[in-house]
Backbone as a ProteinNet text record, in pm:
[ID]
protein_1_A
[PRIMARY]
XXXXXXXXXXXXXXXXXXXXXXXXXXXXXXXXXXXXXXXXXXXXXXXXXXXXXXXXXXXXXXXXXXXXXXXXXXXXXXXXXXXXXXXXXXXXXXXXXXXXXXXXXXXXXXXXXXXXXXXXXXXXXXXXXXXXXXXXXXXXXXXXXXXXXXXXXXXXXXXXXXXXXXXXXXXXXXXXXXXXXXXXXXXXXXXXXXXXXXXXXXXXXXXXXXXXXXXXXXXXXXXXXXXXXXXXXXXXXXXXXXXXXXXXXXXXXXXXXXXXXXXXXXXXXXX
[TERTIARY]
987.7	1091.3	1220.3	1323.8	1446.2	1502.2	1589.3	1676.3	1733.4	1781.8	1874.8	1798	1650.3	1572	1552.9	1512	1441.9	1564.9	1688.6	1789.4	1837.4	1788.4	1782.4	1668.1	1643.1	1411.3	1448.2	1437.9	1439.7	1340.7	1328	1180.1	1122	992.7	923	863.7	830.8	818.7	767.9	654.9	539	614.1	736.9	808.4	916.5	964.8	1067	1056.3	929.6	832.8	803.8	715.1	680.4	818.6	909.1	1044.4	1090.4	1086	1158.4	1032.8	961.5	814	819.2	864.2	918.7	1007.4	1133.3	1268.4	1255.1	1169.2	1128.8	1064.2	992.9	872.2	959.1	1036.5	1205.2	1252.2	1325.6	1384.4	1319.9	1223.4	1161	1058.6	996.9	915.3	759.3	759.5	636.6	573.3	463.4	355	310.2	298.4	253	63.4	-21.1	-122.7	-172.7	-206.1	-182.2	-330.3	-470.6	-514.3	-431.6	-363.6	-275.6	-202.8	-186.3	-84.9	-176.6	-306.6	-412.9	-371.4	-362.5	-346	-208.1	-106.8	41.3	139.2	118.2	183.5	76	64.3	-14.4	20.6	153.7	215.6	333.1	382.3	478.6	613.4	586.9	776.2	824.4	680.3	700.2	734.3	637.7	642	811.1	846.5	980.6	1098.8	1107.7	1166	1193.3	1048.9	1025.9	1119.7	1142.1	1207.4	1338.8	1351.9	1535.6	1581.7	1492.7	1532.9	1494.6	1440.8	1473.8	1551.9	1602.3	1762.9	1803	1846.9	1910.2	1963.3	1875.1	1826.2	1885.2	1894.8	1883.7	2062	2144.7	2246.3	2295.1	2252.7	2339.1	2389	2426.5	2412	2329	2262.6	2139.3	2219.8	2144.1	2238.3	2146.6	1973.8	1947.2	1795.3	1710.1	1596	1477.5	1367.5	1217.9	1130.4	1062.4	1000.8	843.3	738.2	632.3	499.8	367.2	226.3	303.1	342.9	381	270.2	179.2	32.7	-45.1	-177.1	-291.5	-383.8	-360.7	-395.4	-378.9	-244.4	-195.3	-244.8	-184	-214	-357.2	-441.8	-614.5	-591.5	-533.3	-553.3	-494.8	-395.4	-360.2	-374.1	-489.6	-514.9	-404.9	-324.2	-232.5	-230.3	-158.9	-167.7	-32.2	60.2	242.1	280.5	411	478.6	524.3	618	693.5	811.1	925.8	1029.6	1011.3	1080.2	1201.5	1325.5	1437.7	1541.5	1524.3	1649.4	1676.4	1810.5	1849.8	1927.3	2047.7	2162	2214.9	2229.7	2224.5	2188.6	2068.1	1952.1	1826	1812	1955.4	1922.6	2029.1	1950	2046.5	2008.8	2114.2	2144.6	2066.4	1929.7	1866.6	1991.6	1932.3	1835	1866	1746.8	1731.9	1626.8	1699.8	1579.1	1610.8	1437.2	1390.8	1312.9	1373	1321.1	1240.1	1147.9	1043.7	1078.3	1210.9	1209.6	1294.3	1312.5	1315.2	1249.3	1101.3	966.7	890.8	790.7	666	532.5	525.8	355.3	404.4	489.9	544.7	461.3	512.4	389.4	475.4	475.4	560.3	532	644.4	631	709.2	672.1	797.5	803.8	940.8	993.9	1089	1152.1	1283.4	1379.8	1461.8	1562.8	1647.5	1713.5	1886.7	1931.4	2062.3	2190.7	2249.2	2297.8	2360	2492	2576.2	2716.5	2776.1	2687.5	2817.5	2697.2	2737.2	2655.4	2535.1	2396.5	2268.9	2224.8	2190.3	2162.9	2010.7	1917	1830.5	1821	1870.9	1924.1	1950.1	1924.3	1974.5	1792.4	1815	1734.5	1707.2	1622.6	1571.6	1697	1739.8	1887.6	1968	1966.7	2126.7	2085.9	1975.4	1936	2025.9	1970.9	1967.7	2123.3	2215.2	2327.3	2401.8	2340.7	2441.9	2390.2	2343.4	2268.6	2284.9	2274.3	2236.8	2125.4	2054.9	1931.1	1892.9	1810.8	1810.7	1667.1	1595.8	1474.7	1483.5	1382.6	1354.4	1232	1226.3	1083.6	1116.1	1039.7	1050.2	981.2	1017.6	951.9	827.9	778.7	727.2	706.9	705.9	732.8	652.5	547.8	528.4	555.3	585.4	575.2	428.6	374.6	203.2	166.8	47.4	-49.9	-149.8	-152.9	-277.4	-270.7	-171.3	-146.8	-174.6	-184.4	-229.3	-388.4	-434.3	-405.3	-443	-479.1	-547.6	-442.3	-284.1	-216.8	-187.6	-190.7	-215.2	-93.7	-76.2	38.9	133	89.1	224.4	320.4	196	277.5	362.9	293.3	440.4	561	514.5	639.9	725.1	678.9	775.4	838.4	757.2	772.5	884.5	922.5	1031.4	994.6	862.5	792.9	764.3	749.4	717.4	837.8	938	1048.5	1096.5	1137.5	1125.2	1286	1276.5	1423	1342.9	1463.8	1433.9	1546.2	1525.5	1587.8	1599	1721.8	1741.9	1823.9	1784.2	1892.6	2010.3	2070.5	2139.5	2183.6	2260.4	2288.4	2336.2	2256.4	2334.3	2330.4	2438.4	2424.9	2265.1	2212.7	2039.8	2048.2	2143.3	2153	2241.1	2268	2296.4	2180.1	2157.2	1971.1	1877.2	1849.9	1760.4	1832.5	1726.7	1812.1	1722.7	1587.4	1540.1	1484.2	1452.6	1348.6	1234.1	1150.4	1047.7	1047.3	1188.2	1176.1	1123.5	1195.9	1218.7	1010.7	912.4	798.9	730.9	768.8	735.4	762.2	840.5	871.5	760.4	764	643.8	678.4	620.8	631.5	555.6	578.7	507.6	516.9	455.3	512.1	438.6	510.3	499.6	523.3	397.4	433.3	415	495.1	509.1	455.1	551.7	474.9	402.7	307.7	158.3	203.1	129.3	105.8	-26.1	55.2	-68.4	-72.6	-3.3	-90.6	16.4	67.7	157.2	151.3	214.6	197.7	318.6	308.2	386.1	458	580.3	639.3	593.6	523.5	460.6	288	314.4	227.2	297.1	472.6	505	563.2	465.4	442.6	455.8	400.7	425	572.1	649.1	800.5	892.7	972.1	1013.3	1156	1194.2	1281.3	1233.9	1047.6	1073	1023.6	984.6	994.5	1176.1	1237	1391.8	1402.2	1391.4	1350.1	1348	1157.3	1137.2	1192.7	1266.3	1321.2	1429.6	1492.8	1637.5	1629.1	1497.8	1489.1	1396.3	1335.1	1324.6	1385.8	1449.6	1657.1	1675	1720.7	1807.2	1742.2	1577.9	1566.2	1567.7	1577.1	1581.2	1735.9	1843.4	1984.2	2048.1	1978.2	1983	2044.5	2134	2163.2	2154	2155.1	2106.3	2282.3	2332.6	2492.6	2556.7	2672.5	2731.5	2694.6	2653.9	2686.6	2508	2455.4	2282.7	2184.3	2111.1	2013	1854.1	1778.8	1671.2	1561.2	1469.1	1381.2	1232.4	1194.2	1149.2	997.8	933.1	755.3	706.4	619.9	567.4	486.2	467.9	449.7	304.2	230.7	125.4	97.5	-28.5	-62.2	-44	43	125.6	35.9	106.5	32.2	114.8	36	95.3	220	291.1	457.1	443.9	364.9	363.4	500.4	494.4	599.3	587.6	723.3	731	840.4	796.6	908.5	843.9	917.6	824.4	948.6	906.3	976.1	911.4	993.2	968.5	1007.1	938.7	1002.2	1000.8	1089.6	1088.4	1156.5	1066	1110.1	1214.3	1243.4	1330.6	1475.8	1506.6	1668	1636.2	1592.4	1622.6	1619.8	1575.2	1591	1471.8	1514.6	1462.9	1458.5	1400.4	1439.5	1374.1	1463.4	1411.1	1434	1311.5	1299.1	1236.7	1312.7	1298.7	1215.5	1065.2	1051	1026.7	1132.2	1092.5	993.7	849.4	729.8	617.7
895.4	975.7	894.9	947.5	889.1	901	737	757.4	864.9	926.8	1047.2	1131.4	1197.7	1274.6	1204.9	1122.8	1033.8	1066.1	1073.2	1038.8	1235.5	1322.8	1443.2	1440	1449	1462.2	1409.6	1479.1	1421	1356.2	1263.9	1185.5	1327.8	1247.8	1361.3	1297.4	1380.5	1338	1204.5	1226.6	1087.2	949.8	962.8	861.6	806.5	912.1	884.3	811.1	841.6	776.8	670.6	579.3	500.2	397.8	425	395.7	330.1	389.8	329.2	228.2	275.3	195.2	26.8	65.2	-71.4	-173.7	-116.1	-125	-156.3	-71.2	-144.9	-267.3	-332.4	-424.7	-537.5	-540.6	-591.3	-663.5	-543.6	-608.4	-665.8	-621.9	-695.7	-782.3	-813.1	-902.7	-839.1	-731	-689.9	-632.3	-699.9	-653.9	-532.1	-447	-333.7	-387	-257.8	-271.1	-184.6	-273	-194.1	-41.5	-22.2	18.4	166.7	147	271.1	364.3	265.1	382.5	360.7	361	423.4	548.8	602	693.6	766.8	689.3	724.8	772.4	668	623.1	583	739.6	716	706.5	681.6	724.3	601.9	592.4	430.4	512.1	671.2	740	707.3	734.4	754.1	622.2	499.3	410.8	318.1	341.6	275.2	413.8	507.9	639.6	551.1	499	419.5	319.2	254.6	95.3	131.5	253.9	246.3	266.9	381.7	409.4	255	199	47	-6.1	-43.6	-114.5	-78.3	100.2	129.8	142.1	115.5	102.5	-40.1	-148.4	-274.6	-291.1	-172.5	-224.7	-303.4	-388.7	-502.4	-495.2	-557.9	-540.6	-616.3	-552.6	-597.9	-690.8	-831.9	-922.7	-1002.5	-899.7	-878.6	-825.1	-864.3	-839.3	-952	-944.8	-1032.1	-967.1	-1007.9	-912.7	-979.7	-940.3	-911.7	-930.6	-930.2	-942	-936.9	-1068	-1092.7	-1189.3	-1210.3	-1214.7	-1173.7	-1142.8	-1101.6	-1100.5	-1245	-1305.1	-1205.5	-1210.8	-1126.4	-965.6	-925.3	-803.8	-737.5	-842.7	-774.6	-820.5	-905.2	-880.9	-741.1	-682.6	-551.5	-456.5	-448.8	-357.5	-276.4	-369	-326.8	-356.2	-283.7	-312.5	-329.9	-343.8	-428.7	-452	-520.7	-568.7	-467.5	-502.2	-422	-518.7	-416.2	-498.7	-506	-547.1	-523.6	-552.2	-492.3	-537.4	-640.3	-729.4	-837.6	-843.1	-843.3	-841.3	-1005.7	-967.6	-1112.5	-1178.1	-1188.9	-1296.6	-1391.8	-1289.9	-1385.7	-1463.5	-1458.4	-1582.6	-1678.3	-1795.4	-1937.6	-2011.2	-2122.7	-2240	-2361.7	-2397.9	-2573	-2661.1	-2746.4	-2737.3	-2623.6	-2511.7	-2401.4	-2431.1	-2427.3	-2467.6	-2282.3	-2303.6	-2143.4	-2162.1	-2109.3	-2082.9	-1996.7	-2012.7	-1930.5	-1763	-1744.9	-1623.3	-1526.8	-1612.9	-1552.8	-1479.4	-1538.1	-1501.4	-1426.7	-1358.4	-1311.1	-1359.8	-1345.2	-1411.3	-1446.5	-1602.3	-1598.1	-1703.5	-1679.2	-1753.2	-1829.5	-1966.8	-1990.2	-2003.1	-1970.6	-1969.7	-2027.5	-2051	-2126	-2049.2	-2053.9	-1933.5	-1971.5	-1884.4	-1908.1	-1843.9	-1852.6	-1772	-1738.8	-1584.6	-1538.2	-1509.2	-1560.6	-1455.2	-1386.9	-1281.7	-1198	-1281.2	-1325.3	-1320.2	-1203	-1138.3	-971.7	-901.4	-721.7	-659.2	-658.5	-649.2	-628.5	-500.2	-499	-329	-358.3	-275.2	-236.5	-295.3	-271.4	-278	-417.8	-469.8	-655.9	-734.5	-795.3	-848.5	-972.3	-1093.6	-1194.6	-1293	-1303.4	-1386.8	-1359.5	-1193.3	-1153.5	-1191.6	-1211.2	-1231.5	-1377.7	-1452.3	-1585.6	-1605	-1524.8	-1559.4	-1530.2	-1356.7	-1364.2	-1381.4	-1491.4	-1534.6	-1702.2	-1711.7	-1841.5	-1886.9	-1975.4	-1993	-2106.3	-2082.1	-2234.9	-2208.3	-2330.4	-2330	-2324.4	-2199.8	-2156.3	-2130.5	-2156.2	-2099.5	-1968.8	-1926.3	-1773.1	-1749.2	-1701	-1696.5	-1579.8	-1476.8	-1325.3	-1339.3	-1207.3	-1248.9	-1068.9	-1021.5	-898.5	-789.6	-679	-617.2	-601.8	-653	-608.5	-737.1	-761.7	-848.5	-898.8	-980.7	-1023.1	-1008.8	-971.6	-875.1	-968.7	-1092.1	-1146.1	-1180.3	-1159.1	-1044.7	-900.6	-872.6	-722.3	-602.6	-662.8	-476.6	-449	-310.2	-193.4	-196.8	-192.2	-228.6	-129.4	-7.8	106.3	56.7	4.5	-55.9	-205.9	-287.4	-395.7	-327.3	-261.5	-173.3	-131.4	-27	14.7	-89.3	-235	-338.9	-438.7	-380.9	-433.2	-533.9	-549.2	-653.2	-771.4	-714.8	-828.1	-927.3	-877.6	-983	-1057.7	-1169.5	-1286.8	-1338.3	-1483.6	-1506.7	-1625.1	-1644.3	-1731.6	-1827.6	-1961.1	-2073.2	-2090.3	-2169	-2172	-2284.3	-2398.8	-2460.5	-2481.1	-2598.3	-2558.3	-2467.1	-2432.9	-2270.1	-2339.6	-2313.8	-2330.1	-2252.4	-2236.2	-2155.7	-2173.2	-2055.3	-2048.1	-2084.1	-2070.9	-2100.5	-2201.9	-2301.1	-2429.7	-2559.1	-2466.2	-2527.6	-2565.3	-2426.7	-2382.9	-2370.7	-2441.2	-2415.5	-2284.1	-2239.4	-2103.8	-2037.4	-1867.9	-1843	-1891	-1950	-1977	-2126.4	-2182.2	-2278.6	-2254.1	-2119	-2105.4	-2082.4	-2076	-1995.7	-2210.1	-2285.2	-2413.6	-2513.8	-2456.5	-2517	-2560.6	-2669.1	-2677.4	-2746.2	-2716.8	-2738.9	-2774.6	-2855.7	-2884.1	-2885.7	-2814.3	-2805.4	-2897.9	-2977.2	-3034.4	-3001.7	-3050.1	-3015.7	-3141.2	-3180.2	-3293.8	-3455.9	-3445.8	-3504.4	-3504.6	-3429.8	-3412.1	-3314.9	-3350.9	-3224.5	-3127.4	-3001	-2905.8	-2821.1	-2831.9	-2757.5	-2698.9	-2740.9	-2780.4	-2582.1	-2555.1	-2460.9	-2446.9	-2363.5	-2330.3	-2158.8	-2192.8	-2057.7	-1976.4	-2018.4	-1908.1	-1802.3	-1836.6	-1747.2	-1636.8	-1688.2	-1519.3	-1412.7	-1328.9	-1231.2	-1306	-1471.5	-1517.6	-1615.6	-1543.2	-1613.1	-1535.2	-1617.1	-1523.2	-1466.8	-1469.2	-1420.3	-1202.5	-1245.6	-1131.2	-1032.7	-1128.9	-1048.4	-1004.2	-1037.1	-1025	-895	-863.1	-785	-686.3	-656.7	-571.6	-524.7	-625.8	-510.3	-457.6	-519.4	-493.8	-347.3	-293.9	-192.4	-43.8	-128.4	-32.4	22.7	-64.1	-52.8	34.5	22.1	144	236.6	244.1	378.3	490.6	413.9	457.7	449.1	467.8	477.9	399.9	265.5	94.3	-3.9	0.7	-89.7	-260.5	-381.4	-500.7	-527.6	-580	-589.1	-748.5	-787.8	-916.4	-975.5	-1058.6	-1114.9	-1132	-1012	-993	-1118	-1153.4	-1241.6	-1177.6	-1276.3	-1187.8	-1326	-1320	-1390.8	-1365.6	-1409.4	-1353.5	-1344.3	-1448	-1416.2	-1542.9	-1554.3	-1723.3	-1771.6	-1936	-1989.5	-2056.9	-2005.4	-2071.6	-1982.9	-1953.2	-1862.6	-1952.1	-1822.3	-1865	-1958.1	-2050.9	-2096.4	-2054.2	-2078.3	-2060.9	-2127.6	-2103.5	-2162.5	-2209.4	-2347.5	-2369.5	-2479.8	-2533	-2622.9	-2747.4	-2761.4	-2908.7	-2911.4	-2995.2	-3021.5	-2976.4	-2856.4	-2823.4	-2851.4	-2912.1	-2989.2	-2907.8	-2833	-2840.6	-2867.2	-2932.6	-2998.1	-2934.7	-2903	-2842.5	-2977.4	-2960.6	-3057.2	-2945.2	-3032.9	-2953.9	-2942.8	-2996.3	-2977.2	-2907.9	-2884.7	-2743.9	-2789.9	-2910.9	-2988.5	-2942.2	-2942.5	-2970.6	-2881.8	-2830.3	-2727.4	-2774.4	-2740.9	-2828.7	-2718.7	-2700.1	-2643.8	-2699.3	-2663.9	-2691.6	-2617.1	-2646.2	-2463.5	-2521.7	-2489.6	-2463.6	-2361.3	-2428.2	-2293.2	-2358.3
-451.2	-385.5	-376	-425	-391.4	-269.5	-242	-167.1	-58.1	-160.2	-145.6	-55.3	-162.6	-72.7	80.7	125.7	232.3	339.5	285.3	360	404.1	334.2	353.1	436.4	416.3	490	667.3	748.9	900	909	1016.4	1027.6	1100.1	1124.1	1201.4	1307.9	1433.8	1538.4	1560.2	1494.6	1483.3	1466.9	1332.7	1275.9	1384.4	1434.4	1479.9	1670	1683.9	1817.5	1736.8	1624.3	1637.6	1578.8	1516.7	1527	1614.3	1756.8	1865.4	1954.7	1946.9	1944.7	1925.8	1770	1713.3	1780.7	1800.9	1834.6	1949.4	2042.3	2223	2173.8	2139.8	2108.8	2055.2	1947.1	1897.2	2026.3	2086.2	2192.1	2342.6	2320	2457.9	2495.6	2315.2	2259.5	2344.4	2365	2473.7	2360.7	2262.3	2134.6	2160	2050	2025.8	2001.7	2003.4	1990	1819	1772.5	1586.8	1620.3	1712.7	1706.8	1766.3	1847	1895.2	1777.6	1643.5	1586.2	1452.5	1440.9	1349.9	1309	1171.2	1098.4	1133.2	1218.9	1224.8	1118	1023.5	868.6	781.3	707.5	551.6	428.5	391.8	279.9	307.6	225.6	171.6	205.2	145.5	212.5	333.2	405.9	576.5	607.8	576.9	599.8	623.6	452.5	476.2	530.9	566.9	649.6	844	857.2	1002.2	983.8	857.1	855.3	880.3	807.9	791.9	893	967.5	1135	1230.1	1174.6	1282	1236	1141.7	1118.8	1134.2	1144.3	1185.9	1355.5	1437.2	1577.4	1633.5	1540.3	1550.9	1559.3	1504.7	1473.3	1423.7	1310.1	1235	1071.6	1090.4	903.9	798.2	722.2	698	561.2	594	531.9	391.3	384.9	236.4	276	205.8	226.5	215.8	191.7	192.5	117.9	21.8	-61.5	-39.5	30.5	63.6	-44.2	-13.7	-113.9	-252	-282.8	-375.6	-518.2	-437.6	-516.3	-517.7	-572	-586.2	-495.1	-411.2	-273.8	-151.7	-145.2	-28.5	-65.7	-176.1	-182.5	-139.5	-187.7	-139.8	-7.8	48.5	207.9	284.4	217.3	278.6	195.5	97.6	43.8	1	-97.9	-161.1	-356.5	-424.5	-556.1	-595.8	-493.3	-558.5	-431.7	-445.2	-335.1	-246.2	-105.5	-19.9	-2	100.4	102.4	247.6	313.1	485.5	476.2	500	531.1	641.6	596.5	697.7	762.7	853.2	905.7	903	917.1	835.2	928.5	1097.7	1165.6	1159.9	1083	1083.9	941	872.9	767.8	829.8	841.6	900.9	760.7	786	730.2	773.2	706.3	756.7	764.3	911	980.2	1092.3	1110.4	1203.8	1315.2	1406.1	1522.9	1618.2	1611	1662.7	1797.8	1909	2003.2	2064	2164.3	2227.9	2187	2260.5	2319.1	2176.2	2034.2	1922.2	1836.1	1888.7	1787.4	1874.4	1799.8	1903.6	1827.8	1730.7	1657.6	1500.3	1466.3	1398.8	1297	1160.5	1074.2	984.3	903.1	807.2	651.5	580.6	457.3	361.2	265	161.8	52.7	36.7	-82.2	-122.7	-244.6	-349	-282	-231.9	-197.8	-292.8	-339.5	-449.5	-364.1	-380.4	-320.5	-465.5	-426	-515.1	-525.5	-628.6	-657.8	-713.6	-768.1	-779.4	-785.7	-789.5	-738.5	-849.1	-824.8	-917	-975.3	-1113.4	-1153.9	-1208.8	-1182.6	-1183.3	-1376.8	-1464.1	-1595	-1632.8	-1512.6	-1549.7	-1641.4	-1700.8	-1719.8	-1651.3	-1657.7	-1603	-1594.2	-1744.6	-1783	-1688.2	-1675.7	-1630.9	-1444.9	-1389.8	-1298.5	-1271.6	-1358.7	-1311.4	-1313.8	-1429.7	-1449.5	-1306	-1207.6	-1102.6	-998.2	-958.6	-844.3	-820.8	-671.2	-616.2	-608.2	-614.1	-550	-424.3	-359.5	-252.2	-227.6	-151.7	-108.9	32.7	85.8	203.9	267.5	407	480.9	528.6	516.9	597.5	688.3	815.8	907.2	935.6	916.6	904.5	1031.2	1129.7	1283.7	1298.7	1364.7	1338.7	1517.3	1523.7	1656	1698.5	1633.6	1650.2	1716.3	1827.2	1844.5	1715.2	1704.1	1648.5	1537.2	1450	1332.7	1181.8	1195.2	1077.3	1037.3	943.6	790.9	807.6	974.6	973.5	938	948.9	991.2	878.3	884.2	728	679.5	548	472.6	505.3	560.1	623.1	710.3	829.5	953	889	804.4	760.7	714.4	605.6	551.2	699.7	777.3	911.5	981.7	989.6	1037.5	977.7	903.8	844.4	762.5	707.2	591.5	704.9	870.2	890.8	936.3	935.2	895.6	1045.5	1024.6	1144.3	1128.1	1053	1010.1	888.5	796	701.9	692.5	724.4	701.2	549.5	480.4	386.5	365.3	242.3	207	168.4	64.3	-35.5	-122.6	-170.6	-223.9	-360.3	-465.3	-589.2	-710.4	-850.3	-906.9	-977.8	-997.5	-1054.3	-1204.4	-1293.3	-1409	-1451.8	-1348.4	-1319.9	-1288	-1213.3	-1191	-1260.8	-1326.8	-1424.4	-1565.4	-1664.1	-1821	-1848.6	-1833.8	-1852	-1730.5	-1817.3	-1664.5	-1652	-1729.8	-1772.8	-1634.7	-1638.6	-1513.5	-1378.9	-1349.3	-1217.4	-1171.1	-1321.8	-1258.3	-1257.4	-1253.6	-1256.9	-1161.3	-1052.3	-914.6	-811.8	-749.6	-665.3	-512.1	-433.4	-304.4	-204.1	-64.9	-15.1	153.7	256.4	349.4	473.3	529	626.1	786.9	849.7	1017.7	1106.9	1168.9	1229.6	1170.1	1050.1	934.5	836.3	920.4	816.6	725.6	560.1	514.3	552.1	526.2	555.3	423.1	294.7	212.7	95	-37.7	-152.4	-191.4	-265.5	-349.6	-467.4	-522	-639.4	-754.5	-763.8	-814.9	-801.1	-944.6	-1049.3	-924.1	-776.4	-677	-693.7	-682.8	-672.5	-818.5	-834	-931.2	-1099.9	-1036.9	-1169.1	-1172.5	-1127.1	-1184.5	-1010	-928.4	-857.4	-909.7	-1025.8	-1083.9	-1101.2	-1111.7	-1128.8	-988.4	-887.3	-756.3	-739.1	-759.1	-726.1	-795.4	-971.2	-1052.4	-970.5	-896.5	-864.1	-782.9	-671	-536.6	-594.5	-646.5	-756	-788.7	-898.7	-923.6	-814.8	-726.2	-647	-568.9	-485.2	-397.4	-477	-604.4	-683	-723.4	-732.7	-735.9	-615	-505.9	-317.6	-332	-408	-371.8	-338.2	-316.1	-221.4	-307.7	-409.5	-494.2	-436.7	-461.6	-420.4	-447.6	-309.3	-317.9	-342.1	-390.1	-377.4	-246.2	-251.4	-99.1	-43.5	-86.5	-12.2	-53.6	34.8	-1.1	-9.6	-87.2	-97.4	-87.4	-2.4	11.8	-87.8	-155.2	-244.5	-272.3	-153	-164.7	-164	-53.1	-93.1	-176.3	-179.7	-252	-214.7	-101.9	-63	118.6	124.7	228.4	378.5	428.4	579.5	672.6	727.6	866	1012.3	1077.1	1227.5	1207	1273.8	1299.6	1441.7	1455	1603.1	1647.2	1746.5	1782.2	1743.6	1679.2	1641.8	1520.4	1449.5	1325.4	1171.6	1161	1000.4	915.1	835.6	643.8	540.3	452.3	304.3	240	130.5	12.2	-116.7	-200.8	-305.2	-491.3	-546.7	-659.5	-758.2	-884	-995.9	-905.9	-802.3	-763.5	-641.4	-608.8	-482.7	-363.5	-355.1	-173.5	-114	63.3	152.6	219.6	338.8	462.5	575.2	681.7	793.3	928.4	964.8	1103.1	1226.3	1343.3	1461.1	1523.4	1565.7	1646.6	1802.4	1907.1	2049.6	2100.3	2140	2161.8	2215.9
[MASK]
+++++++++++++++++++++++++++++++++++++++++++++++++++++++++++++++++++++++++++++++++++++++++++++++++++++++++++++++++++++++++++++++++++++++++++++++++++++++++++++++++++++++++++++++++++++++++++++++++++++++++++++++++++++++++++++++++++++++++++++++++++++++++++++++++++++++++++++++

């Protein structure tokens, strides 16, 4: 279903209650219970119909997105067979070092990922090249932060989708051109990483987790945005899928390290 339609289509009661549902839980960090809104949202329309009405609720400007079960891994955990998005809102992408406090998060998990920024606008029609040619890239953790209790790996891929993919905030490094970086795409699926918590490592991963290459998670939201009317704009960032399955985001000092050029990221978490 396009865009267009979705944006004709009123929510419906159900949507437009568990909408604000959301949006209370958002702002008052008081967790939803995922067994309460069993068989709420069965369908991926409805699902992201709920999201748009919470950004839209949230008031900000959504300053890119996070692209979701971006492996094989994740996906059988939510009984899914492709990715999802959330808009992100552009206060929750900071600049490392990001130090995150208590009363920011509610059940927050961390991740390491590729971050693009768009340098001019993205067409669905771009290929991998033309990817790399108009984009930044930097290395980032992402935070996934859910309105639900308890919600990791049980909540149903509807409620992430409504949930905005889950979305928390994502720290991010260095920003540099991607085809400055990288001499092919074939690079970007050969990156490897390693994330640290108060020193210690807790557990390395690599690119090619997300969909293979995250050139082509970018790809996909690229062309799904535009088939939903959502073109991927100059300026938007896109977090793009991790690189190794989330841990708790508890308190202390989390480090990632990324080789091939891409640096460091450094978070603070007060909790």
């Amino acid at each position: 279903m396009s865009e267009q339609v979705l944006n004709k289509q009123q929510l419906s009661e159900t949507e437009e209650t568990v909408a604000n549902q959301l949006f209370d839980a958002y702002t008052t960090h008081k967790p939803l219970t995922m067994s309460d809104f069993d068989g709420k949202l069965t369908d991926e329309d409805s699902a992201y119909r709920v999201q748009r009405r919470l950004t839209e609720l949230k008031n900000e400007a959504v300053g890119g997105y996070k692209v979701s079960l971006t492996s094989k891994q994740t996906q059988d955990m939510f009984d899914s067979d492709s990715p999802l998005y959330g808009a992100q809102l552009t206060s929750h992408f900071e600049q490392s070092p990001v130090t995150v406090a208590a009363d920011q998060v509610m059940d927050p998990l961390a991740e390491v990922e590729m971050l693009f920024t768009a340098k001019e606008d993205l067409s669905a029609n771009d290929s991998l090249e033309d990817l790399m040619r108009k984009t930044k890239v930097a290395p980032a953790v992402e935070v996934p932060d859910s309105r639900f209790a308890d919600w990791f790996p049980s909540l149903s891929k509807y409620l992430v989708m409504a949930d905005a993919a889950v979305g928390g905030y994502v720290a991010y490094g260095t920003e540099v051109d991607t085809d400055a970086l990288f001499e092919s795409v074939d690079d970007l699926a050969n990156v490897h990483c390693e994330l640290f918590h108060d020193g210690k490592k807790l557990k390395d991963g690599a690119s090619s987790e997300v969909l293979g290459n995250p050139l082509k998670s970018l790809k996909w939201l690229v062309e799904k945005l535009e088939a939903q009317g959502m073109p991927l704009k100059a300026g938007q960032r896109v977090s793009s899928g991790t690189f190794l399955l989330p841990e708790s985001l508890t308190k202390g000092e989390w480090k990632a390290t990324f080789d091939k050029g891409l640096g460091n990221v450094l978070l603070h978490v007060n909790r």
